[in-house]
N, C-alpha and C positions, 0 to 999 in steps of 0.2 A: 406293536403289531395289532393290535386289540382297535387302537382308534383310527392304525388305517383301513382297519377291515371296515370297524362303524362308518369312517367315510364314504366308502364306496359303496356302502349299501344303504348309504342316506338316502330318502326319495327327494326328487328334486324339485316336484310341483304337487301343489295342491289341487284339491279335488274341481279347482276353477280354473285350473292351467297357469297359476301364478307360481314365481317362486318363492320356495317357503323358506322363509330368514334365515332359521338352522342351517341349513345346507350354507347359504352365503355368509353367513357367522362362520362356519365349518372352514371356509374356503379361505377366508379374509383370516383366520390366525394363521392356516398354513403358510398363506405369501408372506403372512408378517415376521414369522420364524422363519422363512426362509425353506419349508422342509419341500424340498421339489419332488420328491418319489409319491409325498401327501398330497401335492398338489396336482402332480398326475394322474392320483389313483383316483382323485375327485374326477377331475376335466376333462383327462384325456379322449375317453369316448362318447365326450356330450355331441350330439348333434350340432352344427355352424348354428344354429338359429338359437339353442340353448346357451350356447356360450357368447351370443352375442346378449342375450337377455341378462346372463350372471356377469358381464362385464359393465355393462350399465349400472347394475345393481351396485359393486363395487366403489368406494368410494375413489376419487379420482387418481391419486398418488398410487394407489394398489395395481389400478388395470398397464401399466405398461411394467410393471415388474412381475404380474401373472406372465407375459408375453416375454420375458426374458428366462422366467424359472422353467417354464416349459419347453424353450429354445426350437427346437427343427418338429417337436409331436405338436406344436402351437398351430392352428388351422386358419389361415391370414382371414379365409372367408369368409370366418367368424366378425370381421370386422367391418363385411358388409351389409351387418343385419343391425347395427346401432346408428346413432344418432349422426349425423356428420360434424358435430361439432362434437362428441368425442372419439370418432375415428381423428379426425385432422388433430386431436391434442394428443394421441397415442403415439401415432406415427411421427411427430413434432418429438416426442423424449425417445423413440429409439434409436439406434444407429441407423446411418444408411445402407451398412453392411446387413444387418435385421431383416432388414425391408425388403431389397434387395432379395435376398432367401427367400423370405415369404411368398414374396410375390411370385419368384421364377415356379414354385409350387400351383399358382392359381392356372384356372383357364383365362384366355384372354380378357372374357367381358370383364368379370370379377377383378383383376388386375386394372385394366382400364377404370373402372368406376374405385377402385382406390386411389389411383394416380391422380384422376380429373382433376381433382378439387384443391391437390397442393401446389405451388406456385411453382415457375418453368424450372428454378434453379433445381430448388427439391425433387424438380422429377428427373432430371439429367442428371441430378447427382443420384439416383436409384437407379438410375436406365444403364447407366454408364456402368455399371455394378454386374447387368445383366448379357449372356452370352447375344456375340450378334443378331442370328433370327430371329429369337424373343424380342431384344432392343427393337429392331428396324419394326417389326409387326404390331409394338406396342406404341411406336412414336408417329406412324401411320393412322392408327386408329385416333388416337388423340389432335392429330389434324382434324378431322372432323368435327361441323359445329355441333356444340353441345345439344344435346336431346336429341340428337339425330340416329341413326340407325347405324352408321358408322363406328357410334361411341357404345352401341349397346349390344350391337354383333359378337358372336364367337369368332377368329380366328381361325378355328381348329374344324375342319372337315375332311370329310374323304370325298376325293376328285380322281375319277379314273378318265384315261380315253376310251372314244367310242368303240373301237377295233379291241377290247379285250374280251376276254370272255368270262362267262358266272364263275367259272373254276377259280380262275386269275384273279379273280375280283375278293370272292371270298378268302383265296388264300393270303393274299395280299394283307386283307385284314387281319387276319389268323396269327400272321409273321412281325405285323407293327406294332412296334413297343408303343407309339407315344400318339394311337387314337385319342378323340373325343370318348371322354367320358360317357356320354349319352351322346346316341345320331340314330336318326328316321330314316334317313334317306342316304343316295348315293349320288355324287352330283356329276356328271357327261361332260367336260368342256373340250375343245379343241386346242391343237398345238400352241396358241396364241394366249390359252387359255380363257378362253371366251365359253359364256357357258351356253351348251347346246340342250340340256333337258337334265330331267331327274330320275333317277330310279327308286319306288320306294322301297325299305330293306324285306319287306313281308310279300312281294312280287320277285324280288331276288333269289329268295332264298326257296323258291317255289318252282322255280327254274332247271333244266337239266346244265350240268358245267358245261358242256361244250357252245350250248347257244352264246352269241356275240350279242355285249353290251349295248349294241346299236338296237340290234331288235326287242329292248327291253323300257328302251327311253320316252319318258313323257315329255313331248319338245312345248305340250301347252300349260309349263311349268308355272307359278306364280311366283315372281319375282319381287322383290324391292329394291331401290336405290338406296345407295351408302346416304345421300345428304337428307333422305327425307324424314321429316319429322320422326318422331319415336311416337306420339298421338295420333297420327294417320296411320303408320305399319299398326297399331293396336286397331286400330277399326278395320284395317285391313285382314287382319287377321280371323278376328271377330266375325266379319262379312263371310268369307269362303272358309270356315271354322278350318284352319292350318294349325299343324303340329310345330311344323318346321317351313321356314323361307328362305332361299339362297339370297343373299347379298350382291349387286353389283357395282362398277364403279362408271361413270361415264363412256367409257369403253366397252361397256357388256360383259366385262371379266370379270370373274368370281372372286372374291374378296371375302368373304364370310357368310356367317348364316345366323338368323335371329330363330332361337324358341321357344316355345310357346313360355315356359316360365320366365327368359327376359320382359315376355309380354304381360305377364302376368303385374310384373314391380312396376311395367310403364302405366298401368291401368290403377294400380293402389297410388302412383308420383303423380299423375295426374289428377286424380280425385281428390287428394288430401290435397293438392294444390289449388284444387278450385274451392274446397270447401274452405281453409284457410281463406281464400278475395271475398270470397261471400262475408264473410264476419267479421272484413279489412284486416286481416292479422297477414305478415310476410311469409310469403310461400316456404321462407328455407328457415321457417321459425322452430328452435325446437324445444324440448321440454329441459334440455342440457344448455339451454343458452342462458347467461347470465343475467340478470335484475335488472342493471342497466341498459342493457344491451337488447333486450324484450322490451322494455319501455320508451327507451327511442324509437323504435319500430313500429311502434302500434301508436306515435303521438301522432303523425300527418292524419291518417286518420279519425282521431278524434277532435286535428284542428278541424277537420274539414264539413264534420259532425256539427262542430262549437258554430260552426260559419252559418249552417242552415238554420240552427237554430234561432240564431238571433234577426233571421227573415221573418221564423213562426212568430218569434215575440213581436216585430214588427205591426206584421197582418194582425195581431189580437190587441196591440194597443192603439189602434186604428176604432176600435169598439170598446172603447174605455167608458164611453155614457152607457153603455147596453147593458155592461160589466156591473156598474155602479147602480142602477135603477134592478136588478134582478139576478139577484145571488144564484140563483137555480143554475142560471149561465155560465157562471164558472165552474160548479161542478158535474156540470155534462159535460161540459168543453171534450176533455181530458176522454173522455169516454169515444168521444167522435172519432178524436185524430190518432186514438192506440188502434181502434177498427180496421179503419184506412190504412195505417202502418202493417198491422199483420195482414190483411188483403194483398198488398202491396206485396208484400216479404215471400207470399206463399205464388204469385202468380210471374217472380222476377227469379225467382228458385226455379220454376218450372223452364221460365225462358232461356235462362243459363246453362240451364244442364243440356235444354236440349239444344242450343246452339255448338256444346261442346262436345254432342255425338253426331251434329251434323243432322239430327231431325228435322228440325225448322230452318228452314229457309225461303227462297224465293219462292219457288213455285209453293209452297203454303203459305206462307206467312200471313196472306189476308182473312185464310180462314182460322189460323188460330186466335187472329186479333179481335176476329167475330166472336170466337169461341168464349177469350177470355174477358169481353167486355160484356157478353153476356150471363156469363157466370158472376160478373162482379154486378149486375144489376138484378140478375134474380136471388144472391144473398140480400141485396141491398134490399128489397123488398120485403124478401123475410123478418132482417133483420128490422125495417122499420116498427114495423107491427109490433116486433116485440119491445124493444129500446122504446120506441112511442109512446106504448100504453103504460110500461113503467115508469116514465117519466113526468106524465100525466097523473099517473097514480098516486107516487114517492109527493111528488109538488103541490098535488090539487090544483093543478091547473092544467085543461084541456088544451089547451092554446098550446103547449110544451109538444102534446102528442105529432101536431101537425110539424113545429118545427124539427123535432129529433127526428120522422119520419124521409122528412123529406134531404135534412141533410143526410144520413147513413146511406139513403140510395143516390145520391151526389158523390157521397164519396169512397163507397166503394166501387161504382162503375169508372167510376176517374183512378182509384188504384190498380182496376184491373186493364183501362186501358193506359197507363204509366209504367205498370209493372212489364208486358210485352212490349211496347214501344220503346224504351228506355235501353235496355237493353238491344233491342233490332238497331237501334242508331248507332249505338258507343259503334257494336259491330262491322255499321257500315263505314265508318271514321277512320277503323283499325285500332280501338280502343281495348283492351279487353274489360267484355262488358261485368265477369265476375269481377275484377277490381273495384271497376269504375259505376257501377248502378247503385250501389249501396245508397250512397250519400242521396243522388239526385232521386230516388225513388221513394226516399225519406220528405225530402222536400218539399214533393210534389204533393203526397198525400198529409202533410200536416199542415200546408198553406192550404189545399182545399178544404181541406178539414174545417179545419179554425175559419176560413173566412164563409163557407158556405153555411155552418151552424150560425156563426154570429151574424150572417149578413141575412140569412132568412130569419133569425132571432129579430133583426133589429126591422126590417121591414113589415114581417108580420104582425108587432106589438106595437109597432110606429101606425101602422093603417088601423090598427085594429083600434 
């Protein structure tokens, strides 16, 4: 009794929001002994997002035997807050009877985004597990292309006809066992079930019961489509700051509703996926994926790295006499083309992100290219002065100042006009330009680099 009490009164995080060993030391002998009343008095009322954090933590073998010792108090949701490479290995060692269970517990999205990612067999052989309306609601939604609004929607809403009234409405609610969890609003559709407008619950409930549903409905509802991206409904959202959005289907019928916290995971999946192409690493790369498995992943990538490189070495052995008559040359080199590189990096950051909230486009697009070509020529300027004069200085030779000068402003205006054009093109292509700019905006600025230093190196000591 003594150590199930300490269990439960263990604290779970540190004063940094991490978890503190103890507790998952604590957790990890319960599952290993077996003792499940120990391991309920730990877990049971962890929050979904703590339990998906102590299941991580968890050494691998352990997290689907947490998920067995707990049986029907285990919270499937919990398994939407980890890595998907070790949700897909959990779900992989339990039954499909387990799962099954779990699931008919979940709301739909949450179900859905466990389903998505295992393969057709696996999911019929869970679906099949599940009573009809859940089946059919869940194998509907999973038609939908992936990231789509379809896949990321609730199921679960309240849909009255126009012709009831506030009373009916509220009671109605009052009476139903298997509401949404959380709902904003009230959705209007017709006999056909098409939806005609929304009511929101704080206009409802402000209401006298006899008024009819109809004179309470907003018909200039915001809506979205089941097929459309999950990255546009987030800007959508965004845009007209919504709580809640009715879902429809080609036919104007109501189908589901996205909320604002669905929108929330689409805005963290999309970011962490753009910053992932930015640094060439794979969008579904995760910190649970294996040695191998990370390494083949990130090599197209560094061939592609390896490729431009040996253009740079190219352009520099092109200047092998330049090289050889004045040592200084080589070690500025190096100094030019890292300038260009981070100019490069900070003005192809800028153009990415905003190509991926839709700030840059057409009708700007020529004034940010003014923008950032001349941002990249008035560091350039700066920076000569300063790179010049200590170049000049370090070398004792004044002749350096002129060459370092004038290549740093060559090549950071060329990074800054590579860095937004590079990107604006992949875009136009149908590229995605976070994948695909890394390499070429590398290239750009280290061939300019090397060839404008060495090539005004070699002119200006050659005339001079």
């Amino acid at each position: 009794m003594a150590a199930e009490a300490e269990t439960k009164a263990l604290p779970i995080r540190d004063a940094e929001g991490a978890l503190l060993s103890a507790f998952v030391e604590r957790v990890t002998t319960a599952i290993e002994s077996g003792e499940k009343d120990l391991v309920l008095r730990a877990v049971g009322d962890l929050h979904e997002s703590d339990s998906g954090d102590l299941i991580e933590a968890l050494d691998p073998d352990l997290r689907p035997r947490l998920v067995e010792l707990m049986g029907s108090a285990f919270d499937f949701t919990a398994l939407t807050q980890v890595d998907d490479a070790i949700r897909e290995e959990i779900l992989d060692e339990l039954e499909p009877e387990t799962v099954a269970a779990g699931v008919a517990e979940l709301d739909s999205d949450d179900a859905v985004y466990l389903l998505e990612d295992l393969t057709r067999d696996e999911q019929t052989e869970i679906l099949d597990k599940l009573p009809a309306p859940e089946r059919v609601a869940l194998e509907r939604s999973l038609l939908y292309p992936e990231e789509s609004a379809g896949r990321r929607m609730q199921t679960e809403f309240i849909s009255v006809a126009p012709f009831w009234t506030v009373g009916q409405t509220i009671d109605h609610m009052r009476e139903t066992d298997d509401l949404p969890e959380r709902f904003y609003e009230i959705y209007v559709v017709d006999p056909a079930h098409k939806l005609i407008g929304t009511v929101s619950l704080d206009r409802l409930l402000r209401t006298k019961r006899p008024i009819s549903i109809s004179e309470l409905v907003d018909k200039n509802h915001r809506s979205v489509h089941a097929t459309d991206d999950q990255e546009e409904v987030a800007r959508f959202f965004e845009r007209y700051d919504l709580i809640a959005a009715p879902v429809v289907d080609d036919d104007g019928r109501l189908v589901g509703v996205m909320t604002v916290d669905d929108v929330v995971d689409v805005i963290e999946d999309e970011a962490d996926e753009d910053l992932k192409a930015l640094g060439g690493v794979r969008s579904a790369e995760e910190l649970s994926d294996s040695v191998l498995y990370t390494a083949r992943s990130r090599f197209p990538w560094l061939f592609a790295n390896m490729l431009t490189a040996f253009l740079s070495a190219f352009v520099i052995s092109r200047f092998e006499g330049s090289l050889e008559k004045m040592v200084a040359l080589a070690v500025l080199m190096p100094i030019v083309a890292s300038m260009g590189g981070n100019a490069g990096t900070q003005t192809m950051t800028v153009a990415v992100r905003a190509l991926a909230t839709q700030e840059l486009g057409r009708s700007n697009a020529w004034r940010i290219i003014r923008r950032e070509v001349s941002v990249g020529a008035l560091n350039g300027l700066a920076f000569a002065l300063i790179m010049g004069s200590c170049a000049a200085f370090v070398f004792s030779n004044p002749g350096l100042f002129v060459v370092m000068a004038l290549a740093v402003i060559t090549v950071l205006t060329a990074a800054g006009l590579g860095g937004i054009l590079i990107p604006l093109g992949l875009e136009k292509l149908g590229v995605d330009p976070a994948v695909s700019s890394g390499p070429f905006v590398t290239t750009i600025t280290d061939v300019v680099g090397f060839f404008s230093f060495l090539g005004i190196a070699t002119l200006y000591f050659h005339l001079g």
